[in-house]
C-alpha positions as CSV (number, residue, x, y, z in Angstrom):
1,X,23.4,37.9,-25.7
2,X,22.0,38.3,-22.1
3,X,21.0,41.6,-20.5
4,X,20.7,41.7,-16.9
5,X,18.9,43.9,-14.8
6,X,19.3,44.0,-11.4
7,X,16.4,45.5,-8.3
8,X,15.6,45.2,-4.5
9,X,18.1,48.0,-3.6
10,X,17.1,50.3,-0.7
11,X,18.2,52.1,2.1
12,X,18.1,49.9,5.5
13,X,19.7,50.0,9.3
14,X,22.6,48.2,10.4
15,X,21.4,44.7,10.7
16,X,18.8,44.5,8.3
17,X,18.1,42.5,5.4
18,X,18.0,43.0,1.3
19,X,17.3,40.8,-1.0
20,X,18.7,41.7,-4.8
21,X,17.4,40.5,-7.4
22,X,18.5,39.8,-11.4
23,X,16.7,39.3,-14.3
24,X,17.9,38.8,-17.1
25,X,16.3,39.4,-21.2
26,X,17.5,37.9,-24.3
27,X,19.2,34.3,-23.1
28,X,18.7,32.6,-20.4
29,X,20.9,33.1,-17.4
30,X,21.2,29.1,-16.9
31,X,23.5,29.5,-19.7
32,X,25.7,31.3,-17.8
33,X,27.8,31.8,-14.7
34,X,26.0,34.8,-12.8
35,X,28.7,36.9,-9.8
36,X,27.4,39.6,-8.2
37,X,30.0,42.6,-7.6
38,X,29.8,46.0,-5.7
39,X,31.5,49.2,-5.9
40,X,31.4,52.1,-3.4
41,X,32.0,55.6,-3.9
42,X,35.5,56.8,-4.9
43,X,36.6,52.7,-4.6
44,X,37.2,49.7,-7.4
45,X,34.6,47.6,-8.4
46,X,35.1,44.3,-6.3
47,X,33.8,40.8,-6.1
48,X,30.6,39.6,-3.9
49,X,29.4,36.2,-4.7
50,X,29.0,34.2,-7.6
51,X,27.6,31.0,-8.8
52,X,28.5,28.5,-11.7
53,X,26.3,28.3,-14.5
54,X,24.3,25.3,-12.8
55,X,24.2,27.2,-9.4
56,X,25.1,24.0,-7.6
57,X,28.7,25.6,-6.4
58,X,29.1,29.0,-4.9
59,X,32.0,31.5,-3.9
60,X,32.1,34.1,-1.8
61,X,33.9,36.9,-0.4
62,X,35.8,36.9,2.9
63,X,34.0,40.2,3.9
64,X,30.4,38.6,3.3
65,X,30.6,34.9,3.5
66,X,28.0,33.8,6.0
67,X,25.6,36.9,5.6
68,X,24.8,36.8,1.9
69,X,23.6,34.2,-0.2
70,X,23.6,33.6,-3.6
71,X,20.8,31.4,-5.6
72,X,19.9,31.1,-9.4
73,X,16.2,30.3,-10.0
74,X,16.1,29.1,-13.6
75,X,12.2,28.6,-13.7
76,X,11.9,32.6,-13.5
77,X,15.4,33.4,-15.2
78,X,16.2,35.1,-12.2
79,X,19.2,35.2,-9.9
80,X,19.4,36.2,-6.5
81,X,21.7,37.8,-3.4
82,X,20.3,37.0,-0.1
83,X,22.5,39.8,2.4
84,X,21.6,39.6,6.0
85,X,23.2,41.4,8.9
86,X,23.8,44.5,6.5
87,X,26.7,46.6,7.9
88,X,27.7,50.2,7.1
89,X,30.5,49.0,5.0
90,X,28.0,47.1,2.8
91,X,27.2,50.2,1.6
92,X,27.9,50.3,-2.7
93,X,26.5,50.2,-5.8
94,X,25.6,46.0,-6.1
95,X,26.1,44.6,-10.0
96,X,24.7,41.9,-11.7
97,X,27.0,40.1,-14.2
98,X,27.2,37.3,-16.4
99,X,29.9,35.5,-18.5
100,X,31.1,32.1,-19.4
101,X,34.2,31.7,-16.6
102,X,34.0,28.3,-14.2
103,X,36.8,28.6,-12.6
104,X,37.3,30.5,-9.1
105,X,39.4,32.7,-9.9
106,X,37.5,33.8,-13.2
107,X,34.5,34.1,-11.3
108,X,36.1,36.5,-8.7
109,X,37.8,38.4,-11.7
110,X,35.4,41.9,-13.1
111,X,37.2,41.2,-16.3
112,X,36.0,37.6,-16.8
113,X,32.3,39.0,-17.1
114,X,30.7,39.8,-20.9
115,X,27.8,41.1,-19.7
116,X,26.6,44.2,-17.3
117,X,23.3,45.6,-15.8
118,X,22.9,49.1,-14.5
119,X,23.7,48.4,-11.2
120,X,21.2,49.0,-7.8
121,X,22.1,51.2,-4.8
122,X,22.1,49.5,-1.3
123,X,22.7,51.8,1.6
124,X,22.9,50.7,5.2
125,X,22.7,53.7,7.6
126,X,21.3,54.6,11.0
């Protein structure tokens, strides 16, 4: 069982930079493929990015493809979401999630994950 815990949420200006950041405890997260999901107040959980469980192949969504980037670093059991050119609508609640899918649409699909962190607030504002 992995537990992942995500970090580097903050409160930034329109066109600003974050970098998130998940750990994970127990296994290893190269075991795994890792997606990264958000959800803003009153809305559904929905897909960000995700990588395969060797991190060589990537998807995106429409909304963020080309400003965020996704990166697993298995020396620190760590993966990453690289979000540039923040926008208003970025604004959510990001989640860190692992499961066992490797298929696109299972990697896009909140009910393909097994495991969950707590979830780190990112707000862009002026």
């Amino acid at each position: 069982q992995v537990q992942p815990v995500e970090s580097g949420g903050g409160l930034v200006q329109p066109g600003e930079s974050l970098t998130l950041s998940c750990e994970a405890s127990g296994r290893t997260l190269r075991n795994y493929a890792v997606g990264w999901f958000r959800q803003a107040p009153g809305g559904l959980r929905e897909f960000v990015a995700a990588a395969v469980r060797s991190g060589f192949v990537t998807y995106y969504s429409d909304s963020v493809r080309g400003r965020f980037t996704i990166f697993k670093e298995d020396s620190n059991n760590t993966v990453y979401l690289q979000m540039n050119s923040l926008q208003p609508e970025d604004t959510a609640i990001y989640y860190c999630a692992a499961g066992s899918g490797y298929l696109p649409n299972d990697l896009q699909d909140v009910a393909r994950y097994d495991y969950w962190g707590q979830g780190t607030q990112v707000t862009v504002t002026a």
